[in-house]
C-alpha positions in Angstrom: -80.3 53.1 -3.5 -78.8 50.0 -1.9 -78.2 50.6 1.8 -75.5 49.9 3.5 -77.0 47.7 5.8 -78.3 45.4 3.3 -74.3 45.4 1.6 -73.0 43.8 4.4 -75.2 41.3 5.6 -73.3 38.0 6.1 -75.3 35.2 4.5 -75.0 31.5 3.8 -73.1 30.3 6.0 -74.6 31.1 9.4 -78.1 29.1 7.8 -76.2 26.2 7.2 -75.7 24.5 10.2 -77.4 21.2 11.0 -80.6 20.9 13.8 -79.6 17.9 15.9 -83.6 17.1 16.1 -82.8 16.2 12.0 -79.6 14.0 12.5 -81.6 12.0 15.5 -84.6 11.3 13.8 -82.9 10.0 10.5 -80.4 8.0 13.0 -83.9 6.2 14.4 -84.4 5.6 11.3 -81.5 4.1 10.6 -81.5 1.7 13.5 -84.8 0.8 12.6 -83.5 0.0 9.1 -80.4 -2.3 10.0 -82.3 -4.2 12.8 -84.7 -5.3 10.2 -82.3 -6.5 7.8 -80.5 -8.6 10.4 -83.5 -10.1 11.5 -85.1 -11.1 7.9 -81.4 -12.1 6.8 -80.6 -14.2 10.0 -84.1 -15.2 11.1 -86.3 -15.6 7.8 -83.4 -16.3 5.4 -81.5 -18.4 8.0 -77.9 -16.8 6.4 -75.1 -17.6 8.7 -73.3 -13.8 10.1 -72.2 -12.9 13.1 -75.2 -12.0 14.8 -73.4 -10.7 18.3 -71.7 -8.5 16.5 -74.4 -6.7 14.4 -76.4 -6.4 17.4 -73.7 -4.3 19.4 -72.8 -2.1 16.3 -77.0 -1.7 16.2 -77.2 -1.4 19.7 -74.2 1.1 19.9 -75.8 3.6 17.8 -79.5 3.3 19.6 -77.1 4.0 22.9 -75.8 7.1 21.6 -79.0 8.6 19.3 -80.8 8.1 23.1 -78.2 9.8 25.1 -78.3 12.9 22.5 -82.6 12.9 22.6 -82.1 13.1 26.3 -79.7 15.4 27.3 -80.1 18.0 24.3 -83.3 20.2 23.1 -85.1 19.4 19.8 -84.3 22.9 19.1 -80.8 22.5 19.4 -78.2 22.9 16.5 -75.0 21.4 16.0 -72.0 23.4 15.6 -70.3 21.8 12.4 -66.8 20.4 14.2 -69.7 18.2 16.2 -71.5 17.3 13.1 -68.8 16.2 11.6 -68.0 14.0 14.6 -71.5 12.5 14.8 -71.4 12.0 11.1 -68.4 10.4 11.4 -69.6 8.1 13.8 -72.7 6.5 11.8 -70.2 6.6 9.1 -68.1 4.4 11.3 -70.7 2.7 12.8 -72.3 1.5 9.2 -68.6 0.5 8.1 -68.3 -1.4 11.3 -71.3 -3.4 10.0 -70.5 -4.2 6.3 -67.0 -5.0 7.3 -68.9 -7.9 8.9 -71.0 -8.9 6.2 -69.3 -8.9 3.6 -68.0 -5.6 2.7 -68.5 -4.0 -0.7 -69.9 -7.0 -1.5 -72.7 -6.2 0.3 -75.8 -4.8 -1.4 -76.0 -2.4 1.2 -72.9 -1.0 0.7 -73.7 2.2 -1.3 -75.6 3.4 2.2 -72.0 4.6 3.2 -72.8 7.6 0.7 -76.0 8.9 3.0 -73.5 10.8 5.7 -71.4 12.2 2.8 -75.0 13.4 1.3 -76.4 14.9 4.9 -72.9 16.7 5.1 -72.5 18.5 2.0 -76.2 19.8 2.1 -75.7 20.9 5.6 -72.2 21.8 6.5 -69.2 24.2 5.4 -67.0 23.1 2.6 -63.1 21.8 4.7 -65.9 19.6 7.1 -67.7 18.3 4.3 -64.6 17.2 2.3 -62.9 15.8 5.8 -65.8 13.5 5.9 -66.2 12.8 1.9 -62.3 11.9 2.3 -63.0 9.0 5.5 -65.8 7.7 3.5 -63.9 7.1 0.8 -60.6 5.5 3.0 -63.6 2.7 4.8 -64.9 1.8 1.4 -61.1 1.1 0.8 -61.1 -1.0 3.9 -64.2 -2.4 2.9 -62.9 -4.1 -0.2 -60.4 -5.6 2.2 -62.8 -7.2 4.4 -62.1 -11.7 5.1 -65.5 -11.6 6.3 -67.9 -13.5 3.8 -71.2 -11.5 2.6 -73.9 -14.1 4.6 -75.3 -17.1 2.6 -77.0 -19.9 2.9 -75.8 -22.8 4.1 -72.1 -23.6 4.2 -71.9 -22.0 0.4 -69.7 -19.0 0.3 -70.1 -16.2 -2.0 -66.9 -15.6 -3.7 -66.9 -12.5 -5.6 -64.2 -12.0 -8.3 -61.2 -9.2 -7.0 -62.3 -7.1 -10.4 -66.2 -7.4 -9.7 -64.4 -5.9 -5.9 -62.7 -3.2 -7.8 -65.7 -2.2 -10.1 -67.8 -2.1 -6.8 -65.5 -0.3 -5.2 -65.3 2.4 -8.2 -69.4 2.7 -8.4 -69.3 3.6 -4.6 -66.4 5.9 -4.7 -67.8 7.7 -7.8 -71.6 8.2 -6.5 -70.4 9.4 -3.6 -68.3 12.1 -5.0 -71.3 13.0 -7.4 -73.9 13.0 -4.4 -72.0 15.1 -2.7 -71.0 17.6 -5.6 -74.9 18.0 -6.0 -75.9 18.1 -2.6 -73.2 20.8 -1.8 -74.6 22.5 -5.4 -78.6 22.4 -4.6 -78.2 23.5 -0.7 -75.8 26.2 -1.7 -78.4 27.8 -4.3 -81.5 27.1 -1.8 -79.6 28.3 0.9 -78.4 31.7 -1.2 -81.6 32.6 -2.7 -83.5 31.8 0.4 -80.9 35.1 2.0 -81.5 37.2 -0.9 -85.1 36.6 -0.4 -84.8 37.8 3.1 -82.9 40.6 2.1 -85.7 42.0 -0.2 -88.2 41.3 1.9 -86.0 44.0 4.9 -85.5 46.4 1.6 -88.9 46.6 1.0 -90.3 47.0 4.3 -88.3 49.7 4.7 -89.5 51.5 1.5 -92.8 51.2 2.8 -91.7 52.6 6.2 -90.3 55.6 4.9 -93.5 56.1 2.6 -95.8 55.8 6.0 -94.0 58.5 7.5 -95.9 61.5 6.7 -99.2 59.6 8.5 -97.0 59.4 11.3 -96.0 63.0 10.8 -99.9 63.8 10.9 -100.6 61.6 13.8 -98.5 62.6 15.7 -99.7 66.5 14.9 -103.1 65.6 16.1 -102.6 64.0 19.1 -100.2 67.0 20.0 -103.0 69.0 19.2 -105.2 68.8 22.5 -102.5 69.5 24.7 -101.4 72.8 22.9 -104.4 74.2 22.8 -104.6 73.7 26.5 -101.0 75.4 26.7 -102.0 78.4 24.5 -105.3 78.7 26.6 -103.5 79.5 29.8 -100.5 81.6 28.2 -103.6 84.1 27.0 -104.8 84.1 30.3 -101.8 84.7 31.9 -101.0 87.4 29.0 -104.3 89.2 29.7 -103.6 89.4 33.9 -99.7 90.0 33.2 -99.1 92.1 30.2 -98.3 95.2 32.0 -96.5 93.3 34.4 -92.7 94.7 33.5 -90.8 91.5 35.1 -93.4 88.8 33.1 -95.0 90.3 30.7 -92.7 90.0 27.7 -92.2 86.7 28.4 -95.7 85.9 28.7 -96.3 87.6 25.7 -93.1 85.9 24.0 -94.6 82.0 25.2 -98.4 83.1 23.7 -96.7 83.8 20.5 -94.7 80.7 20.4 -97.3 78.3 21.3 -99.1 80.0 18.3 -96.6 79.3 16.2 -96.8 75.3 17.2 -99.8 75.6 16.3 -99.6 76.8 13.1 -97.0 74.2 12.2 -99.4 71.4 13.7 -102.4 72.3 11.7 -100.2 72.4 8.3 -99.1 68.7 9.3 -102.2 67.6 10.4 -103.6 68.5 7.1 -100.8 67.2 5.2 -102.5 64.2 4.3 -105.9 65.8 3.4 -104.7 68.2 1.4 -101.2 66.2 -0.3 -103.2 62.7 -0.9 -103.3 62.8 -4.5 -99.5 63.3 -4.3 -98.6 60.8 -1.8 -100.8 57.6 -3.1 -101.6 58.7 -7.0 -98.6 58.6 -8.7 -98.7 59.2 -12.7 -96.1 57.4 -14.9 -94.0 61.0 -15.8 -93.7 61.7 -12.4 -92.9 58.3 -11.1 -90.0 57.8 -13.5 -88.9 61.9 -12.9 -89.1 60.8 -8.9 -87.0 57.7 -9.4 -84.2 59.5 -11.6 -84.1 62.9 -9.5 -81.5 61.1 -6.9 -78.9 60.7 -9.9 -79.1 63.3 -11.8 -76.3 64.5 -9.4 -73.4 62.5 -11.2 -71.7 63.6 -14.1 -73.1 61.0 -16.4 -75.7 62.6 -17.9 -79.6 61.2 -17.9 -81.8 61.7 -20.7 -85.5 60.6 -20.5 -87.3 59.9 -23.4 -91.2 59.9 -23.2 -92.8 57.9 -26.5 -96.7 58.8 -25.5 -98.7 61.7 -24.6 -99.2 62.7 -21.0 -103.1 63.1 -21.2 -103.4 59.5 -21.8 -100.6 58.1 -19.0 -100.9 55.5 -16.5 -101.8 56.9 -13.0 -101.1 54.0 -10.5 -100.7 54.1 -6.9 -97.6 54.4 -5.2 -95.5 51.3 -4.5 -91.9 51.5 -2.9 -91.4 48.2 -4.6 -91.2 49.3 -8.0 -89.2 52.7 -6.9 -86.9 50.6 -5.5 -86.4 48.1 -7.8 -86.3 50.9 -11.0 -84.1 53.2 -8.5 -81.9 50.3 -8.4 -81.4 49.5 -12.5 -81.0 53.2 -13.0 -78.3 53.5 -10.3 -76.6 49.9 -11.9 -76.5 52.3 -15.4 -75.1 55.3 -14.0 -72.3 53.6 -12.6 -71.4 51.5 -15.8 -72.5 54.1 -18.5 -69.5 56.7 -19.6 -71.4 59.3 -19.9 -74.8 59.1 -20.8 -78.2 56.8 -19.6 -81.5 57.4 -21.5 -85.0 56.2 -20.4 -87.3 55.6 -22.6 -90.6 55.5 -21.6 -93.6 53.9 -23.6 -97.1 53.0 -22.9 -100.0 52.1 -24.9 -104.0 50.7 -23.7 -102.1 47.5 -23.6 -98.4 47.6 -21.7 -96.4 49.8 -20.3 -92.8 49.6 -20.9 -89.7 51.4 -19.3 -86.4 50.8 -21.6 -82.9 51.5 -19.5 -79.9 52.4 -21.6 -76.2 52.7 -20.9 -73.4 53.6 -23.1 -70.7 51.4 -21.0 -69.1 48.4 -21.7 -72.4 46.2 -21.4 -72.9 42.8 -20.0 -70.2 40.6 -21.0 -71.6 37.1 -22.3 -71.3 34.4 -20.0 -72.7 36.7 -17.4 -76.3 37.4 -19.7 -77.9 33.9 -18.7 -77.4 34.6 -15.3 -78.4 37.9 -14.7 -80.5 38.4 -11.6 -79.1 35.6 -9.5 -77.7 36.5 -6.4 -74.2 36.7 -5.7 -73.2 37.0 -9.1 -71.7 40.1 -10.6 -74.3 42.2 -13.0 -71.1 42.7 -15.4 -67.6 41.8 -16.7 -66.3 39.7 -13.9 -63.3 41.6 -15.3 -64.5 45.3 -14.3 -63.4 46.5 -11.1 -66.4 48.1 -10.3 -68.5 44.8 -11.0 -66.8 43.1 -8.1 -70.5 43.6 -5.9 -72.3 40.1 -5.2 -75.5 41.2 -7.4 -77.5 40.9 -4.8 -79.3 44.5 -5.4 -80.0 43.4 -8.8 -81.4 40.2 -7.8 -83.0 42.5 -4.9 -84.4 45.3 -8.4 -85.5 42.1 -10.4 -87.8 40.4 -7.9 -89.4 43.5 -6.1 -90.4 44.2 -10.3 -91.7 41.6 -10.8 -93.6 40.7 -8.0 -95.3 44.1 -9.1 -96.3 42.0 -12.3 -93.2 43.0 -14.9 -91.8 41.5 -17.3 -88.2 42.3 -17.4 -85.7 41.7 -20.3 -81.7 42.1 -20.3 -79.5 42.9 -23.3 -76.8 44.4 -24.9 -77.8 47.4 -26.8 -77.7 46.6 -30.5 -74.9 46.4 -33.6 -73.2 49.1 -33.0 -73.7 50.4 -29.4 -72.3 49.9 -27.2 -73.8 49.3 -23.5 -76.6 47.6 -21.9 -79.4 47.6 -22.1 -82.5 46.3 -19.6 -86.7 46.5 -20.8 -89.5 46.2 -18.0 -92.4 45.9 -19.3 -95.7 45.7 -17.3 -99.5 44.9 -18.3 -101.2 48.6 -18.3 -104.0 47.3 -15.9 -101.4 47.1 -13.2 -100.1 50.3 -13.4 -103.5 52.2 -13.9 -105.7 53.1 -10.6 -108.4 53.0 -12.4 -108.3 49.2 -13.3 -109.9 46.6 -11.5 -106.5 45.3 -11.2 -104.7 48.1 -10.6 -101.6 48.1 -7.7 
């Protein structure tokens, strides 16, 4: 059920690249940030620092966040080697300033973890690290620093080497964790935001192929007026040639022919018409029997077990989501059961339920809590056939339950072995005839 298409999509990594528009906008803000807190410390607070300085560090970064506003797009994103370089710069840049004033000693110093932070949530892994591993060598140099964090008067803040050291450590180590959840949190965003765009493609083309017999029929009709015109004329020309012996056979053979389109075009054209019931009311027996028909070609054998009687089923309108997404659990059973999937089927005034059964080797235990996340294996992590990414059961599990199931995964019980997954919908969205019906 999975195309091929959809298996080898690339994702992750071609969304996570950095939109200069971003970096320039927090780099305003930055310079906005640091020229305040030289002006309250130097002007209000009348601390002694080197005020030259600070202003050419300031000034050097407005110079360059101006240059890259005016010769670059808003639009425009950064391929990561010049990320990195730009991040290394205001990582540089900020250095250059508490080196200055005071290094770790400064409260600002912890600041030096935003570019680590903006890097992990925003570019590959080896840039990231490259940049997490300078960070860490200027908060080194930092601690180094003869420069005195500004005070007032002639009074100089001395700060014990060990208070230096437990700075020093506090930076280093909230740095590394930022980072490590940055990296963690845009990764997952970044993942399930591709999967999502993979079931969105999956499901419009369900609903594609489902559309195509009103294609079929439109086509028919409009192919309809100019036929008619065609089989017009070839009985006129059949009626002044048919004793001709050079034309006449094959004016008669082109009368016959066009009748035959015809024929063909009126069956089409009435395809809808006459097959509606089929096409857009589906009941439950024959939407499971529809969904299972493509594997019952394997030699694993599929038994369906109906708990209900069919007089009283759900009828519900056809939706490519949940084919898809049932289509896609049985497939998962056939290819992990040895030789046997049942499908029990169940519904009552209140639910509808279908159970999927396998009689493999089941879902081994630390992969349960995470079933139906993408890129993650449905199975033993050992099996060779689980080595997929999971994304067609993450693909199964949302199309399901944006159709309003409930779905529940399991090993089968003592005993049993195999897996075992439950969907489970409320009847009034699988019945037509319900106000909320699909």
């Amino acid at each position: 059920m999975e195309s091929q298409s959809i298996r080898h999509l690339q994702f992750g990594r071609s969304s996570r690249s950095l939109r200069l528009q971003t970096l320039i906008w927090l780099r305003w803000l930055a310079v906005a940030g640091q020229a305040l807190t030289v002006f309250v410390v130097a002007v209000v607070l009348h601390f002694d620092l080197p005020l030259l300085e600070a202003i050419l560090l300031i000034g050097a970064l407005g110079l360059v966040n101006l240059t890259l506003a005016l010769r670059y797009p808003p639009t425009h994103r950064l391929q990561p080697g010049a990320a990195l370089v730009l991040l290394g710069f205001d990582l540089l840049q900020m250095g250059g300033l508490l080196f200055i004033t005071g290094g770790l000693a400064n409260p600002f110093a912890s600041l030096l973890c935003v570019p680590v932070i903006i890097s992990f949530a925003s570019l590959p892994l080896r840039h990231s690290l490259c940049l997490l591993s300078f960070a860490m060598s200027c908060a080194t140099l930092l601690a180094l620093t003869p420069y005195p964090v500004p005070w007032q008067g002639d009074e100089n803040l001395v700060v014990h080497p060990l208070l230096l050291l437990a700075f020093w450590a506090a930076i280093v180590s909230m740095m590394a964790f930022a980072a490590f959840y940055a990296y963690r949190v845009s990764m997952e965003a970044t993942l399930l935001a591709d999967a999502l765009a993979a079931t969105e493609l999956v499901l419009e083309r369900e609903k594609h192929l489902s559309q195509l017999d009103g294609l079929a029929a439109a086509a028919a009709h409009e192919l309809g007026t100019p036929l008619a015109t065609i089989s017009v004329v070839a009985k006129e020309m059949e009626r002044e040639l048919k004793h001709d012996e050079k034309f006449g056979e094959d004016v008669a053979l082109l009368r016959s022919q066009s009748e035959r389109c015809r024929d063909i075009l009126r069956r089409l054209t009435s395809l809808s018409a006459e097959s509606e019931d089929h096409l857009r009311r589906l009941p439950l027996s024959s939407l499971v029997e529809e969904v299972i028909a493509p594997h019952r070609q394997f030699e694993v054998e599929i038994a369906l077990v109906e708990k209900g009687e069919r007089e009283s089923e759900p009828v519900g309108a056809r939706n490519a989501a949940i084919m898809y997404g049932l289509g896609n659990l049985i497939e998962n059973a056939v290819d992990f059961a040895r030789s046997r999937v049942t499908i029990t089927v169940e519904h009552n005034i209140d639910v509808v339920a279908i159970t999927i059964e396998d009689d493999g080797t089941g879902f081994a235990p630390d992969v349960l809590t995470h079933i139906g996340e993408p890129y993650m294996s449905s199975r033993s992590r050992q099996d060779e056939r689980a080595g997929g990414l999971g994304l067609g059961l993450f693909i199964a599990k949302t199309l399901l339950e944006r159709s309003g199931a409930k779905l529940t995964f399991t090993n089968r019980a003592t005993g049993a072995s195999g897996a075992q997954i439950r969907v489970v919908w409320p009847r009034s969205l699988m019945d037509i005839n319900s106000e909320r019906a699909i």
